[in-house]
C-alpha positions as CSV (number, residue, x, y, z in Angstrom):
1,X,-3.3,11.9,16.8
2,X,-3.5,15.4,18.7
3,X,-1.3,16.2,21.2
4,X,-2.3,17.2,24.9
5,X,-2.8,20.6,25.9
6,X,-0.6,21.8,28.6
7,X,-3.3,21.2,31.1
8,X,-3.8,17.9,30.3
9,X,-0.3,17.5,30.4
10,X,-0.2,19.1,33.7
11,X,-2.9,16.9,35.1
12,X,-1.0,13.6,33.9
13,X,1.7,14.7,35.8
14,X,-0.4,15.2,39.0
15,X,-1.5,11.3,38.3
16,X,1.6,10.4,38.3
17,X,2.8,11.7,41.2
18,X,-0.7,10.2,43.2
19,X,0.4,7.0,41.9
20,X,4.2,7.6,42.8
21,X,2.8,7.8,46.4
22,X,0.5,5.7,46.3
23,X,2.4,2.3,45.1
24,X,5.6,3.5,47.9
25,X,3.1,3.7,50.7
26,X,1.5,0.2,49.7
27,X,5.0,-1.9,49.6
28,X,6.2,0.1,52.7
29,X,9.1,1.6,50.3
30,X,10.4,2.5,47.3
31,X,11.3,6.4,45.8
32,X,8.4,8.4,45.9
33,X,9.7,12.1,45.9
34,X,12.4,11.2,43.6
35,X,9.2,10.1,41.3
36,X,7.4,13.2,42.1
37,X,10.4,15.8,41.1
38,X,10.3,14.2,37.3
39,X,6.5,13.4,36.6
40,X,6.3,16.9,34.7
41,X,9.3,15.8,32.2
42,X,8.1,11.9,32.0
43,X,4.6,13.7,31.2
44,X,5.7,15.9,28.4
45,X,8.2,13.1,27.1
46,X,5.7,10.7,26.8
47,X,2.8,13.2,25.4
48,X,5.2,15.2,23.3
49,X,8.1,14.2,22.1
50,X,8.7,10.2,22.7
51,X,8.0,8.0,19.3
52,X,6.8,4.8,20.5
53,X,5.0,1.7,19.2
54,X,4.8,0.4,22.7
55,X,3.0,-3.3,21.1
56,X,5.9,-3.1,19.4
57,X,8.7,-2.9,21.0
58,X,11.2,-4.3,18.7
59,X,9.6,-1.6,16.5
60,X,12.8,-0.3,13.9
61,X,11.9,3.0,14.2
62,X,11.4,3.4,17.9
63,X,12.8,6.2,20.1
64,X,14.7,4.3,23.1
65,X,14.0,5.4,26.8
66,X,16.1,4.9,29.4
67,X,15.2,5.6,33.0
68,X,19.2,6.4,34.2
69,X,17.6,7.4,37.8
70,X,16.2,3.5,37.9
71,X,15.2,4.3,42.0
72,X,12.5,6.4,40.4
73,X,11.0,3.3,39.5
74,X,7.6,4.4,40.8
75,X,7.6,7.0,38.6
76,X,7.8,4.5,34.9
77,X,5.0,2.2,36.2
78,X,2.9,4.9,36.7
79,X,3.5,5.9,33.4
80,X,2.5,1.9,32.3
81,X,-0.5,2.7,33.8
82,X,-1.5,5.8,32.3
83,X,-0.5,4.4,28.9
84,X,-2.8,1.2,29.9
85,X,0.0,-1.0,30.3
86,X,-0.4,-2.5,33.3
87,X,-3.3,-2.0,35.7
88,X,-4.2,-0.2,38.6
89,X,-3.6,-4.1,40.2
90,X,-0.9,-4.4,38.4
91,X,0.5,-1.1,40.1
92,X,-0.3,-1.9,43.4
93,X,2.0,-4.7,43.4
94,X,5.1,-2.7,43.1
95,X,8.0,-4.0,44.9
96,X,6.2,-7.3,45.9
97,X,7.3,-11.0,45.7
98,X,6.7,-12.3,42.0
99,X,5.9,-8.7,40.6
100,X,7.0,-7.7,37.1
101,X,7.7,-4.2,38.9
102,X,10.7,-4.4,40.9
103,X,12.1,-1.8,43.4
104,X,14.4,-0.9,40.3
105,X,13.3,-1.7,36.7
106,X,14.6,-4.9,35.2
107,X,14.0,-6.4,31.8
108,X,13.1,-10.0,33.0
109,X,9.6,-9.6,32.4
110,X,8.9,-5.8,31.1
111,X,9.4,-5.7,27.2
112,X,9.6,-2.4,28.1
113,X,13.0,-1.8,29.9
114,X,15.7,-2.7,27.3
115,X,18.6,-2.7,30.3
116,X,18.1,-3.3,34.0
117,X,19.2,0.7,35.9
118,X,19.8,1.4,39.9
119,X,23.2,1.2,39.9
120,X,23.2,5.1,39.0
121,X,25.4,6.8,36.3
122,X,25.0,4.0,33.8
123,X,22.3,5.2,32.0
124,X,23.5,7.5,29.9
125,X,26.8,5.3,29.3
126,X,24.5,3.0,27.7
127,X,21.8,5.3,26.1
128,X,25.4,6.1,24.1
129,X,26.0,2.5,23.0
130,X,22.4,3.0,21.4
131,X,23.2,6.1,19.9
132,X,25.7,4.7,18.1
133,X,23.7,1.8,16.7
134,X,21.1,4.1,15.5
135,X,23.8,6.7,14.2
136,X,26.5,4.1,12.5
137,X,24.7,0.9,12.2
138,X,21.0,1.0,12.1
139,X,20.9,4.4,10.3
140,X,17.4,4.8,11.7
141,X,16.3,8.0,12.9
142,X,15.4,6.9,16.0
143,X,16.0,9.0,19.3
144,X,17.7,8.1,22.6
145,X,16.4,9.8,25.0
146,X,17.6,9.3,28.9
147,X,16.4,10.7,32.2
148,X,19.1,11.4,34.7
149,X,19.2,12.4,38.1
150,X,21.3,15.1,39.6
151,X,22.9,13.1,42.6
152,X,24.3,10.7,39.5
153,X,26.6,13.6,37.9
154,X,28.8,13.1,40.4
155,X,30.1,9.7,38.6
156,X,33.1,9.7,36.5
157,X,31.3,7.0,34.2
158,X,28.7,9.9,33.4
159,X,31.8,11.7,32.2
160,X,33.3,9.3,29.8
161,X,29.5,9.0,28.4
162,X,29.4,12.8,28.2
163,X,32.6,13.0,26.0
164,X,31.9,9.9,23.8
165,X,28.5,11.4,22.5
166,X,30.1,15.0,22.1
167,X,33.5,13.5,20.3
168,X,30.8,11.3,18.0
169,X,28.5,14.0,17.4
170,X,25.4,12.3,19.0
171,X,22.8,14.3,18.1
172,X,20.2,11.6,18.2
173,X,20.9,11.5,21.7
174,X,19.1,13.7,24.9
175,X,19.6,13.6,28.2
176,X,16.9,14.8,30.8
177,X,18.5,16.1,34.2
178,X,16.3,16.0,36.5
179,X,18.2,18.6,39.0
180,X,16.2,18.6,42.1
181,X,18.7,19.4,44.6
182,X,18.8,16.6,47.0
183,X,20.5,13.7,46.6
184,X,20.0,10.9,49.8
185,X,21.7,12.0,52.8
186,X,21.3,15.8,51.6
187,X,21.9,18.6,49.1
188,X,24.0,17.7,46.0
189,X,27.1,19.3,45.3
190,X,25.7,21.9,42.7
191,X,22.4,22.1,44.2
192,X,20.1,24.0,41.8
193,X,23.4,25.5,39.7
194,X,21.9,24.4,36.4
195,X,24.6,27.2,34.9
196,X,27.2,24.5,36.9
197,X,26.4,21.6,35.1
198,X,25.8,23.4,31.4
199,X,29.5,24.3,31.7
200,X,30.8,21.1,32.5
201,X,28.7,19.6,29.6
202,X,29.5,21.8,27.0
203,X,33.3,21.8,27.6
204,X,32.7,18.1,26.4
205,X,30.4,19.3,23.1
206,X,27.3,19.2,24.0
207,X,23.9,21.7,23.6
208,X,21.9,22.5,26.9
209,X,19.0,23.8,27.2
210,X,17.9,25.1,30.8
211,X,14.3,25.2,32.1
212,X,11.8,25.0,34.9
213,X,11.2,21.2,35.3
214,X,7.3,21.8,35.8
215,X,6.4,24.0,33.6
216,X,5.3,21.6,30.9
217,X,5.6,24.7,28.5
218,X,8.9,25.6,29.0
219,X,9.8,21.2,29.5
220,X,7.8,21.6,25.8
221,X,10.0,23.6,24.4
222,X,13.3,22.5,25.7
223,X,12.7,19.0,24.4
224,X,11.6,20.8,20.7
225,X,15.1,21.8,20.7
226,X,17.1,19.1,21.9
227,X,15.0,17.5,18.7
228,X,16.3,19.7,16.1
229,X,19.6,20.2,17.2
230,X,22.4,18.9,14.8
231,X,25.7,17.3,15.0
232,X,25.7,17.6,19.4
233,X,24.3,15.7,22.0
234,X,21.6,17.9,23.9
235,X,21.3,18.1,27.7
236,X,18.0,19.5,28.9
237,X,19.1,20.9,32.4
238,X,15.7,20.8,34.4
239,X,14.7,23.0,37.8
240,X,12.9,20.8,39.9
241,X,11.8,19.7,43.8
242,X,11.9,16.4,45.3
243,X,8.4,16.4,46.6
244,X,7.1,18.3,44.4
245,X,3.2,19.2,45.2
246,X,3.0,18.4,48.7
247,X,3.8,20.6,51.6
248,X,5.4,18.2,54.0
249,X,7.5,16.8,51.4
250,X,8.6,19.0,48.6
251,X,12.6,20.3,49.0
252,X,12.9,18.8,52.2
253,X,15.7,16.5,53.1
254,X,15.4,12.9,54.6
255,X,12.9,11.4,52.7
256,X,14.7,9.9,49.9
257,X,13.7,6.3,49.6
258,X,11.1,6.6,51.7
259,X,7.2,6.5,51.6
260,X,5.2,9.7,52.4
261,X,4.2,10.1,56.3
262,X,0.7,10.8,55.4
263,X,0.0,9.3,52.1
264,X,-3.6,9.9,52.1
265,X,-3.4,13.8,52.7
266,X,-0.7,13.4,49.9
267,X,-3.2,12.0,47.2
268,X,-5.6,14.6,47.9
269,X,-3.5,17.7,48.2
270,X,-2.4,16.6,45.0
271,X,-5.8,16.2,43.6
272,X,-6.8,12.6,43.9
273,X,-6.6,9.5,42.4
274,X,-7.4,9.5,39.0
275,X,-7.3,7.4,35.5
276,X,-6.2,9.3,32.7
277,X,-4.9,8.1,29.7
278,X,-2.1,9.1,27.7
279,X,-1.3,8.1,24.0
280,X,2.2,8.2,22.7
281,X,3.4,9.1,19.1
282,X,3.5,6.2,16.5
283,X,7.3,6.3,15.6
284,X,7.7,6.8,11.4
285,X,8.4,3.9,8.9
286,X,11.6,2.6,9.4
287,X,13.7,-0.7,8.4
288,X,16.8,-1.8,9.2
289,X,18.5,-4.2,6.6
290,X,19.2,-7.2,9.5
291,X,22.7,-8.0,9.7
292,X,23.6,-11.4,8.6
293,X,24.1,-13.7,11.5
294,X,25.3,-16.8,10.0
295,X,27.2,-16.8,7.3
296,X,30.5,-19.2,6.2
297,X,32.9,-19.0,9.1
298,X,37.1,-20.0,8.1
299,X,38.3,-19.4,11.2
300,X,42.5,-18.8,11.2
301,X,43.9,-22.4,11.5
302,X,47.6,-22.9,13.2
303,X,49.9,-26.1,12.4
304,X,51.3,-27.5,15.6
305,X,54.4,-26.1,17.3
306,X,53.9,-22.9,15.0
307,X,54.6,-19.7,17.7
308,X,51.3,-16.9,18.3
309,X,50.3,-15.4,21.0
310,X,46.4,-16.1,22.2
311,X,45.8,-12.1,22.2
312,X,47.0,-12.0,18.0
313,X,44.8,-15.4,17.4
314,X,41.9,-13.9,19.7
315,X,41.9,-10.9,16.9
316,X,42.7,-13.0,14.3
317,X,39.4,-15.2,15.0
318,X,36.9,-12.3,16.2
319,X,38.1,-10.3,12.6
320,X,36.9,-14.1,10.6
321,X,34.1,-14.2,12.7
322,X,33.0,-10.5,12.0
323,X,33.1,-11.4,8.4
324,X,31.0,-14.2,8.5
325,X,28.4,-12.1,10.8
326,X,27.2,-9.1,10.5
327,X,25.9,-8.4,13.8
328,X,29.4,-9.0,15.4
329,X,30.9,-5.4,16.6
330,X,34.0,-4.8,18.6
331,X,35.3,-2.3,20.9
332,X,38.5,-1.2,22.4
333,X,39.7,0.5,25.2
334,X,42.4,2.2,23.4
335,X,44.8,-0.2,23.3
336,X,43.7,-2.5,19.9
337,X,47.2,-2.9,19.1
338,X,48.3,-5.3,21.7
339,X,44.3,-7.3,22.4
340,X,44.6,-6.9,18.6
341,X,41.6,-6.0,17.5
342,X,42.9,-3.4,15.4
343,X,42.5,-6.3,12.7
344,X,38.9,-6.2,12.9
345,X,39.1,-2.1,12.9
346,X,40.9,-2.8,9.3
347,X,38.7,-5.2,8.1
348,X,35.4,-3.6,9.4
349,X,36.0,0.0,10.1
350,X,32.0,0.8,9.9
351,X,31.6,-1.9,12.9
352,X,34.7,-1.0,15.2
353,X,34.7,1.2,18.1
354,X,36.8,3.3,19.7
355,X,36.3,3.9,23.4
356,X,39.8,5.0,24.4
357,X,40.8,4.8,27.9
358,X,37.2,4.6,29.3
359,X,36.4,0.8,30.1
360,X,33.3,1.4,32.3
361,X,31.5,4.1,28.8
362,X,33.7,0.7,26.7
363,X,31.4,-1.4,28.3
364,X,28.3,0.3,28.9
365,X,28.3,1.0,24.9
366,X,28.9,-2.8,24.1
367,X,25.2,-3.5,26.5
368,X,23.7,-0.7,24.5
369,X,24.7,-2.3,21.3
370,X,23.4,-5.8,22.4
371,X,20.4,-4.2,23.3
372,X,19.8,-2.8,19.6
373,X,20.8,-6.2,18.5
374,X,24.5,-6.8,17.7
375,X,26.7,-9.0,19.3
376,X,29.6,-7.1,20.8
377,X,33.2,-8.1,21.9
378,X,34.9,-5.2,24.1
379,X,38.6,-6.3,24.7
380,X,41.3,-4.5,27.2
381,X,44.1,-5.4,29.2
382,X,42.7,-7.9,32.2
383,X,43.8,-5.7,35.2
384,X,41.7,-2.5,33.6
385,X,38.6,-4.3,33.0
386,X,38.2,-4.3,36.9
387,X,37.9,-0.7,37.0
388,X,34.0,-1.7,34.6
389,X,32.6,-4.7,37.2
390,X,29.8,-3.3,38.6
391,X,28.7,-2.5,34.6
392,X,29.1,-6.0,33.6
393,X,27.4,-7.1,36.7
394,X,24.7,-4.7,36.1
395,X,24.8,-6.3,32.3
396,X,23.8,-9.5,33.9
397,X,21.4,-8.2,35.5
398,X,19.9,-6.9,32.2
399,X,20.4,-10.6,30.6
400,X,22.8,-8.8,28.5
401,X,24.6,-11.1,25.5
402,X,28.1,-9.3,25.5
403,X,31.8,-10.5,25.4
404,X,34.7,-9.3,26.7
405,X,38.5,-10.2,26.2
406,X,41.4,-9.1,28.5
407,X,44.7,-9.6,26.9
408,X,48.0,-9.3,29.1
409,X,46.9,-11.2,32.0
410,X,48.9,-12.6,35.1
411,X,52.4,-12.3,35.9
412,X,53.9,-14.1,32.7
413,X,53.7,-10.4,30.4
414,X,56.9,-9.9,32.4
415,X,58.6,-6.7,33.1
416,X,55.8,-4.7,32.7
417,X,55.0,-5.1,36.2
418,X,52.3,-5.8,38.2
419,X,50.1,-2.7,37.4
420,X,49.5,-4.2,34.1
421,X,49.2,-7.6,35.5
422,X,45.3,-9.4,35.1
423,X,45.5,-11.6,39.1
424,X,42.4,-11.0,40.1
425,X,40.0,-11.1,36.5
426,X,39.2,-15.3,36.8
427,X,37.1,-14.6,40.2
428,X,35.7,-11.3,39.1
429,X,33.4,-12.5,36.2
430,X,33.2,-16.1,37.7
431,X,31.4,-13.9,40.4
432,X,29.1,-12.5,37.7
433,X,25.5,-14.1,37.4
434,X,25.0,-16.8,34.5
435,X,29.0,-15.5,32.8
436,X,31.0,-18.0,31.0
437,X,34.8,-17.8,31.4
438,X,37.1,-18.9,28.9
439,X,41.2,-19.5,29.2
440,X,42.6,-20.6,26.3
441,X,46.6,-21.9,26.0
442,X,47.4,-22.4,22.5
443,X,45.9,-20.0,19.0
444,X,43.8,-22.9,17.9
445,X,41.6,-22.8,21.0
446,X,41.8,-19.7,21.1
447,X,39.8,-19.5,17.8
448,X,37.3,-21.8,18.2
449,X,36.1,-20.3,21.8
450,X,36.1,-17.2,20.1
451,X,33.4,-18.4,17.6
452,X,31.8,-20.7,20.4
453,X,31.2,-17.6,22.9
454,X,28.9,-15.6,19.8
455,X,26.6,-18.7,20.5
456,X,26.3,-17.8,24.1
457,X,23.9,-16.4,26.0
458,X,25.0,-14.1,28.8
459,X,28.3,-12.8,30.0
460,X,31.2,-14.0,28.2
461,X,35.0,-13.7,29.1
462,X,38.0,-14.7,27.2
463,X,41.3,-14.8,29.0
464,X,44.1,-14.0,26.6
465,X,48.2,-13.8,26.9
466,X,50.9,-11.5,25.8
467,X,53.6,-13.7,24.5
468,X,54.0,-16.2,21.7
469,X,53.4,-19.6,22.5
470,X,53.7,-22.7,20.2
471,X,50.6,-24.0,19.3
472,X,49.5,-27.4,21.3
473,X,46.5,-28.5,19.5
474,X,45.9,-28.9,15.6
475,X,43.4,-27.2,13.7
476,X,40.8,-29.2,13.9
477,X,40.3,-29.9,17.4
478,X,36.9,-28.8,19.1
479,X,36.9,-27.0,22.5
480,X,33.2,-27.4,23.6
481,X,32.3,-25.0,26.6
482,X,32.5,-26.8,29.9
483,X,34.6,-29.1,29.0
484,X,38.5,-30.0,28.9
485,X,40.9,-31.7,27.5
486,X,43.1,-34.8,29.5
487,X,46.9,-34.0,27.7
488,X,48.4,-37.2,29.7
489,X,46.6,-40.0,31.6
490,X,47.5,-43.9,32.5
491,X,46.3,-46.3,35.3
492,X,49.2,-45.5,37.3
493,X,48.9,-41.5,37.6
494,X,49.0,-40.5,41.1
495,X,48.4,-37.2,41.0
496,X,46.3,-35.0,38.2
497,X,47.6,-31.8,37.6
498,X,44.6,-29.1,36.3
499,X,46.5,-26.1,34.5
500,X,44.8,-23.5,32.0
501,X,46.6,-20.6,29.8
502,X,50.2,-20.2,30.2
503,X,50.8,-23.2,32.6
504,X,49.6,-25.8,30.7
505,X,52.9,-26.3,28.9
506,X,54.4,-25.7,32.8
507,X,52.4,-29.5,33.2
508,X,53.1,-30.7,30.8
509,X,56.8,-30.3,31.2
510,X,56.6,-31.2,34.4
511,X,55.0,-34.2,33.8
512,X,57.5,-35.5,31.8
513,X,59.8,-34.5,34.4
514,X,58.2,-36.8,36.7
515,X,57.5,-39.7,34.6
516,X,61.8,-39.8,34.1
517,X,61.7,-40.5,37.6
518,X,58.8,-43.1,37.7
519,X,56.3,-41.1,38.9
520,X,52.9,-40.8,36.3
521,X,50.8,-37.6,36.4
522,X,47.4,-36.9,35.2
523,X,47.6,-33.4,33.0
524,X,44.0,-31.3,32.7
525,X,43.4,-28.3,30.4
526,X,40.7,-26.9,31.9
527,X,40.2,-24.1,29.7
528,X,36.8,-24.1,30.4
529,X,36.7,-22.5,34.0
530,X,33.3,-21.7,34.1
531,X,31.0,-24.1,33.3
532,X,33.7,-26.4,34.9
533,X,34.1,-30.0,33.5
534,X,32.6,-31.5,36.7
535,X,32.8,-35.0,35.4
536,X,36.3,-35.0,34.2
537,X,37.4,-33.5,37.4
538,X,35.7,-36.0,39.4
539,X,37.0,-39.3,37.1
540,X,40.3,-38.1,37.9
541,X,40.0,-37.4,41.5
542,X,38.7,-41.2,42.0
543,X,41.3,-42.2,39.5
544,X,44.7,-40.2,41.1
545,X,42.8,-39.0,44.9
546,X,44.8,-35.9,44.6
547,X,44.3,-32.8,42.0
548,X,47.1,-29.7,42.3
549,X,45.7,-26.6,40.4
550,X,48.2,-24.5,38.8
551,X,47.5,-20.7,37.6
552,X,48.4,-17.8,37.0
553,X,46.1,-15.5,38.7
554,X,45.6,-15.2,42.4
555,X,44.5,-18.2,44.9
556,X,41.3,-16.4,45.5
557,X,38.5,-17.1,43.5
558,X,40.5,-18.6,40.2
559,X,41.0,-22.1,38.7
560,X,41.8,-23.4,41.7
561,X,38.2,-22.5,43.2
562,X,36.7,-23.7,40.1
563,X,37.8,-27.1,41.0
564,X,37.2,-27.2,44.5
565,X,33.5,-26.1,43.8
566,X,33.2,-29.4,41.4
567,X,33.4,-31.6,44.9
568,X,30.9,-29.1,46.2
569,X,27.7,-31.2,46.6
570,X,28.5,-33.5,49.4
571,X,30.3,-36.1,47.7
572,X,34.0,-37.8,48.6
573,X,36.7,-34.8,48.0
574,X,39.9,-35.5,46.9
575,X,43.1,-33.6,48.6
576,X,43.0,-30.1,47.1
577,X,46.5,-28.5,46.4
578,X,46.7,-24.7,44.6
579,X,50.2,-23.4,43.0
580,X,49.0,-19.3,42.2
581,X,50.4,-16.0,42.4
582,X,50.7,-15.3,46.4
583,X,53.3,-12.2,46.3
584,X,53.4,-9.5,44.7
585,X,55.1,-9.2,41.6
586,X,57.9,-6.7,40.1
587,X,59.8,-6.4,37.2
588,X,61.5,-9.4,35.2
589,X,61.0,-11.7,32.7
590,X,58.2,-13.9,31.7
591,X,60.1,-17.1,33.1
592,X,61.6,-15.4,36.3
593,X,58.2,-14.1,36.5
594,X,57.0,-17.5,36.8
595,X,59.7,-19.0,38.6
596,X,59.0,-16.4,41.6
597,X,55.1,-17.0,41.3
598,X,56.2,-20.3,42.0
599,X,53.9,-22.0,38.8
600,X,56.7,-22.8,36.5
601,X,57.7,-26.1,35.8
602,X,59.8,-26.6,38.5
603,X,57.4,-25.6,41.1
604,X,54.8,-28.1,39.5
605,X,57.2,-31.0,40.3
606,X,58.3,-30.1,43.4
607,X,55.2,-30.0,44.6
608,X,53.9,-33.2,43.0
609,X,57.1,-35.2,44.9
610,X,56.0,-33.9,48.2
611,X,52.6,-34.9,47.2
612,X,53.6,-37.9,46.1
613,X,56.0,-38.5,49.8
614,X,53.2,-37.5,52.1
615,X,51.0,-40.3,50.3
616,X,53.5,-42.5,50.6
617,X,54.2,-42.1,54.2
618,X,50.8,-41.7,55.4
């Protein structure tokens, strides 16, 4: 296939800045000038440089594209068009109801996009995760390539990215700046400094290459070299103007996000509507030996009463699971001694990773590794996986299949204090579109919702604990998601107590306490909080009439919601009662920790007798 000339290059770019206008002034919004800055580097990408079986786009050997600046949406449905994608119809229903293109690409319905990009310096985080497939597991010389906007350096995520792919030597990874100056309420912090930003990048290891962003020459050979670079990451630092071509707009502040004034005197100062076509590289031979995805699982089996902590039976599991699949990767924040997943480093260094103390690049790298395929588990302490929510929302987003585990959560880890304490993770991914959330109490469920959560489709979370806890179920139990499991239960229980994690044994022991003095309980493991065991919950609130929820997380947004929202569609509601943490926590030791929570044991019963009175005397 012969390449473009420069002029033909040049003119493609000119189209795609016509249709950039064009599809913002038909919806009434969307990010024209953003679009028109980077049309000369999406032109010489795409005619150049990108290798691309676009009918196939599970293709092995495919170069991977990310748009990072995902507001310049306009911009990659142009390019459809010109590659005859989509049509000029097609186009023209950008940003309306039922439209494949959204103000912000998604991969719902483009085979295109492989992850959903707006929320801006996530991009590149995730172009990494690829990187490393194609580097480490594929071993496939395929290229990431990601187009960044200027405004988006300013995130710290874009950092961790930046000193992941320099400390793993990512040369099969570029990333286009698109450096126009402007971000939306004005100027950027560097403005045009591209000598600014090659600093900051190469103090992390990586090779930049500085040029004028339309002058598809110079673009031409910047992205040559970023090509034949070895063993760094390349940054290709591009001069451009918002605007770009058109008087009224280019390098002029307060247009961002919004159509042109005068569209029409836009398209023809830029030289009309046209319909060029542009054809992009066939990508080389390539096959990837498919990881094995099912092979003989022996998950770790516990006898019951024998002592482990969920965190040590969590690694235990995901390390049998990973040698039964091949497609099953982990990653850890820096701290795989106490999730444990520094078994699974052992047993499968090749498909561990390293992330240190970077959760948001931790798990931007797991979506990137889902999207080349592998099933990833990323596992931290509970409290620090906060500080990545709006990735793993944005990983919903992109129908990402990726699992997470946060070990050391709520109060009972003890004297470590509350810093280290995981109150608030239950409502955080029960918040997150389509997630499952998973809280074991003993190492035998632990395993199996392990294994059950590879299965999965979306989100996963798996709530772990710090200390050692004797085993409450045998070995061959099953743990289906959304369900539970009823521990005690009689016609004359008067009250059903729903724990999950450390305050299931709580209960239980208060249960017994009770019954001593003649007053039956109902005990529910709901380890399943989301999908929640509606049907359970409900036979025991017509059963008992009154369900207290115990945990160890905050009131807001926890088990305790989780139950309440199973009485949510109208029908009789049983009196609600929620033991959780309500102060804030210091130093001391699991039980006092417990005890001052006010979900120990104790707590549980006290509360059930006053239950148990105001029934009585009402």
């Amino acid at each position: 296939m012969a390449q473009p000339t420069d002029d033909e290059l040049t003119r493609i770019a000119q189209q795609l800045r016509v249709d950039s206008v064009r599809v913002a002034a038909a919806a009434g919004s969307g990010h024209a000038t953003s679009s028109m800055s980077a049309a000369d580097l999406m032109a010489v990408l795409l005619g150049r440089h990108l290798r691309h079986d676009f009918e196939r786009p599970e293709h092995p050997g495919n170069d991977r594209f990310i748009l990072s600046k995902g507001h310049a949406s306009p911009l990659l449905y142009a390019s459809y068009k010109a590659l005859g994608l989509i049509d000029d119809d097609e186009l023209r229903t950008f940003r309306t109801l039922g439209s494949r293109l959204e103000g912000h690409p998604t991969p719902r319905a483009l085979p295109w996009v492989e992850v959903a990009t707006g929320s801006l310096g996530q991009g590149l985080p995730i172009g990494v995760g690829m990187a490393l497939a194609g580097k480490r597991l594929d071993r496939v010389g395929y290229r990431v390539w990601v187009l960044c906007g200027d405004s988006e350096l300013a995130e710290g995520s874009v950092w961790e990215a930046a000193e992941h792919a320099g400390s793993e030597h990512l040369d099969n990874l570029t990333a286009i700046v698109d450096v126009n100056r402007l971000g939306q309420r004005g100027p950027t912090r560097h403005g045009h400094d591209l000598d600014a930003y090659a600093r900051r990048l190469q103090a992390f290891g990586w090779h930049t290459v500085e040029c004028d962003g339309h002058d598809v020459a110079a673009i031409d050979r910047a992205l040559a070299e970023a090509r034949s670079t070895l063993g760094q990451p390349t940054a290709v630092l591009a001069r451009t103007l918002k605007g770009k071509g058109v008087a009224d707009a280019e390098d002029r502040e307060g247009l961002h996000g919004k159509p042109l004034k005068h569209p029409d005197e836009a398209i023809a100062e830029l030289g009309g509507v046209t319909d060029l076509r542009l054809e992009v590289q066939q990508p080389p031979a390539a096959r990837v030996l498919h990881a094995v995805q099912s092979g003989h699982l022996e998950l770790p089996r516990y006898e019951k009463g024998e002592e482990i902590a969920t965190r040590s039976a969590y690694g235990q599991a995901l390390t049998a699971l990973g040698s039964a699949r091949g497609d099953v990767v982990a990653l850890d924040g820096e701290v795989s001694d106490s999730t444990k997943t520094e078994q699974f480093a052992k047993e499968h260094p090749e498909r561990f990773f390293e992330c240190y103390i970077a959760e948001q690049q931790m798990v931007a790298a797991a979506v990137g590794l889902a999207a080349r395929g592998y099933t990833p588990y990323a596992s931290s302490f509970a409290a620090f996986l906060t500080r990545a929510h709006d990735f793993v929302r944005m990983a919903a987003v992109s129908g990402s299949d990726i699992k997470l585990a946060g070990s050391h959560a709520g109060v009972s880890i003890g004297q470590d204090g509350p810093s280290q304490m995981g109150l608030e993770d239950l409502a955080m991914f029960r918040s997150v579109h389509g997630s499952t959330v998973l809280y074991p109490c003993d190492a035998n469920q632990t395993a199996q919702l392990v294994a059950a959560l590879a299965e999965r489709p979306g989100i996963g979370y798996l709530r772990t604990t710090r200390g050692e806890t004797p085993a409450l179920y045998g070995p061959d139990e099953t743990f289906p998601i959304g369900g539970s499991k009823v521990l005690r239960s009689s016609d004359a229980d008067r009250v059903t107590i729903v724990a999950a994690g450390v305050t299931v044994r709580e209960a239980l022991a208060a249960a017994d306490q009770l019954a001593e003095v003649g007053i039956a309980c109902r005990v529910i493991d709901l380890y399943s909080v989301k999908p929640v065991d509606t049907a359970t919950l409900r036979e025991a609130a017509e059963r008992t009439g009154c369900l207290l929820t115990v945990e160890d997380h905050r009131p807001e947004g926890g088990l305790g919601d989780a139950v309440s929202e199973a009485f949510a569609d109208g029908g009789p509601v049983p009196r609600l009662v929620r033991l959780a943490v309500r102060h804030m926590p210091g130093s001391a030791t699991p039980g006092e920790q417990l005890r001052s929570a006010g979900i120990d044991e104790a707590a549980i019963a006290a509360a059930v007798r006053l239950l148990v009175e105001i029934a009585v005397v009402s």
